[in-house]
N, C-alpha and C positions, 0 to 999 in steps of 0.2 A: 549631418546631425550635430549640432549645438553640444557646447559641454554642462548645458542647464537640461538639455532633455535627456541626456547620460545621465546625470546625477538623478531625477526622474524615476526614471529606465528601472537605476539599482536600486531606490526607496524601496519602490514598486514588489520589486521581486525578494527584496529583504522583506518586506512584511509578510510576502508569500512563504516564505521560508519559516518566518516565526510563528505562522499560523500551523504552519505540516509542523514543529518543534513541539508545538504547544500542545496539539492533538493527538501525538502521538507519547509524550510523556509525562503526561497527568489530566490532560480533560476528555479522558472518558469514561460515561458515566458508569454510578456506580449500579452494583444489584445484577449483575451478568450481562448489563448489553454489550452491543456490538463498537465497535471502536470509530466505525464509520456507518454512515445512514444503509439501511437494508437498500435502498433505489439505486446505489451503486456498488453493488454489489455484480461481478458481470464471470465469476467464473470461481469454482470451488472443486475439490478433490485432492489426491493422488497425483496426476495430471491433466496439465490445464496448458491450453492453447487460444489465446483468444486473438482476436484483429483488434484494434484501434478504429473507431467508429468514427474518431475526431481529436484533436491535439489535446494532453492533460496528462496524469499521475497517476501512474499504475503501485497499487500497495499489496503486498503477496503478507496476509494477517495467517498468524497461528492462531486459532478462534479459543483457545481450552485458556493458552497462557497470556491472552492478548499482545502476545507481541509482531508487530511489523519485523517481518525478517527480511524483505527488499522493499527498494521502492527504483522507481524509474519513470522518468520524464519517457513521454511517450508521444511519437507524431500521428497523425490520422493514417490508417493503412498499416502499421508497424505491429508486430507480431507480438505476443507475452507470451513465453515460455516455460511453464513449471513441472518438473519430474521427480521423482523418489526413484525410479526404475535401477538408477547405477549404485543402489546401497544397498551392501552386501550384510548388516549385523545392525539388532536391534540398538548396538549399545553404539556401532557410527550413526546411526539415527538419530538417537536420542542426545548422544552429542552433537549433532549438525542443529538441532529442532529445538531442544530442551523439553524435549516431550517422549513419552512411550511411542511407539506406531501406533497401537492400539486404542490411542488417544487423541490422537494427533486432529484436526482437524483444520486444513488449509482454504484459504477463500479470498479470491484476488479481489478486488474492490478498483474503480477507475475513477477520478474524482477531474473534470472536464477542465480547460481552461477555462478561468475567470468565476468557477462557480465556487458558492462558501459552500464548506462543508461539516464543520466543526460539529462532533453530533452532540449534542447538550441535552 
């Protein structure tokens, strides 16, 4: 590999980074939607176990406060993992989430390699 297709390489993946920066900290819309498109939307609850269907970005949303509380680059076959099970008191809860239990509503979203997602 060339140090012209490196430099590439990183454009590339800088722009991919600015578009996850950008979507995640102020272009989503406004009036209660969702942070990412409903079609990637691939698991929701309490707990959540999904596979990887194919290489891309796994987003674990708190849906009430919209906020992204993980994300992870993910390979095809590779597992997401999400539990509440190990939390003993509403108030480590609410400090882990920023949210009540009672409120709370979690929803993993997969956004594929190479696909746009930005939900506008």
């Amino acid at each position: 590999m060339s140090g012209s297709d490196l430099g590439i390489r990183n454009l590339a993946g800088g722009a991919t980074l600015l578009l996850v920066i950008l979507a995640i900290g102020g272009c989503a819309p406004s009036g209660g939607g969702r942070l990412f498109p409903e079609e990637n939307l691939v698991g929701a609850g309490f707990e959540i176990d999904w596979t990887a269907t194919e290489k891309g970005m796994a987003f674990l949303v708190e849906e009430r406060r919209k906020r992204v509380l993980k994300t992870q680059s993910i390979e095809q076959g590779e597992k997401f993992s999400f539990s509440v099970s190990g939390i003993d008191s509403e108030q480590q809860f609410e400090a882990l989430f920023g949210v009540k239990f009672s409120e709370a509503r979690f929803s993993l979203y997969f956004v594929p390699e190479g696909q746009e997602w930005l939900n506008e």
